[in-house]
C-alpha angles and dihedrals in degrees: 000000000000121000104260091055086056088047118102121236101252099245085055102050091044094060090041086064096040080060100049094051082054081062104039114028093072091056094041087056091049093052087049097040093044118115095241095169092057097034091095092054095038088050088053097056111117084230098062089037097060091048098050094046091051092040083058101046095039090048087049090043084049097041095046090050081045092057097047093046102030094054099059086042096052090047087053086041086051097046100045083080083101094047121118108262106269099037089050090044093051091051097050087044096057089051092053101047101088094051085061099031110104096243098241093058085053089050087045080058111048089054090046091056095039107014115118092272094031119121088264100007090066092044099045084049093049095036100036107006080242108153121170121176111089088039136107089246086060092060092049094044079050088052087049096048098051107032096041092089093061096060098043091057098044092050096041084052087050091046098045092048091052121101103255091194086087093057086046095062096043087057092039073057095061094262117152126232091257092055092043090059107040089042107034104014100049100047090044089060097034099115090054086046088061095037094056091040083058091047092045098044083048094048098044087051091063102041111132120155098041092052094043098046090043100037111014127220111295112166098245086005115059107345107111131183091270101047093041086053087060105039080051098052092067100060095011117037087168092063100047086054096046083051089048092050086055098056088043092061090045097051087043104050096045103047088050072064082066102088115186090251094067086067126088120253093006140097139204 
């Protein structure tokens, strides 16, 4: 391919960067605007270490149940290719909800399923005294809501994009399904399952209405780095943006880990 076939036509390129700038402008104030001197100081407050200690434990806790739930459903997801219309459609359609879902409905949800008076939320409290939302297991069950999506279609993209031939032959050999998928599938996807464990660990980190809709916001027990960021911003404008800085570098950082090659159908 020459280079004038690589080129953009100019309209097109204008509004691209226009785009970009969209994108980029808002994070670059926030680097220039940012207290640098007194970043150190505001890091080390007692405040901003216990919720970045729980935004990262509760975002690990929420990626790892994403992985054990969000594999099996990408490889239905995969396979109902072959599903009559509607069925295949509604599937489809419950996975992406939450992508499109504004956050705090999903947190409204989620209390009215397992709030104290919630369909399961009301029987687990009467039969066991088992409440969930304003604990640290809420934030994780909003993280999972709303970051689950991420990892299934990465890994459904990953899995629809493997030679199947290989499966194929392991079954043709007398291996079972689930040999099949533990030994062949999983190794096949494993770079969109990696890919889609680094989206859903980002987007759980910043996870914000869900978690403070479903759990609240409890300094150690619920307060995450979002919703400290916020609560900051309204007596110490200094701190939220020293918070925000950190999620920015996490983000940021992870998803650099992210090398082209991880991703399917592309390569570095």
């Amino acid at each position: 391919m020459n280079r004038s076939s690589a080129r953009l036509a100019w309209p097109v390129a204008v509004f691209a960067v226009v785009g970009l700038a969209v994108l980029v402008l808002p994070l670059a104030a926030l680097v220039v605007r940012a207290p640098w001197a007194e970043l150190p100081e505001l890091i080390a407050r007692e405040s901003v270490r216990e919720a970045l200690v729980l935004s990262v434990v509760t975002a690990g806790l929420a990626t790892a149940l994403c992985l054990v739930l969000g594999v099996p459903l990408a490889a239905l997801l995969a396979r109902a290719a072959a599903w009559p219309t509607l069925p295949r459609r509604l599937l489809r359609a419950a996975v992406t909800v939450p992508l499109v879902l504004p956050p705090v409905i999903g947190g409204i949800a989620l209390l009215l399923l397992l709030g104290r008076r919630g369909l399961l939320g009301g029987p687990l409290a009467d039969a066991f005294g088992v409440t969930i939302p304003f604990t640290s297991g809420a934030v994780v069950l909003a993280q999972v809501f709303v970051s689950l999506p991420f990892l299934v279609f990465a890994v459904e993209g990953a899995l629809r994009s493997a030679d199947r031939r290989t499966e194929l032959a392991a079954a043709t050999l007398g291996a079972s399904r689930w040999q099949v998928f533990r030994h062949v599938t999983l190794p096949l996807v494993a770079p969109g399952v990696a890919a889609g464990a680094v989206l859903c660990f980002t987007r759980a980190m910043g996870e914000f209405g869900a978690t403070i809709t479903f759990a609240g916001s409890l300094p150690g027990v619920t307060r995450t780095l979002p919703i400290a960021s916020y609560l900051a911003m309204q007596t110490d404008p200094d701190e939220a943006v020293a918070l925000a800085l950190l999620l920015l570098a996490v983000s940021i950082g992870v998803l650099l880990g992210l090398r082209d090659r991880w991703l399917p159908g592309v390569r570095g």
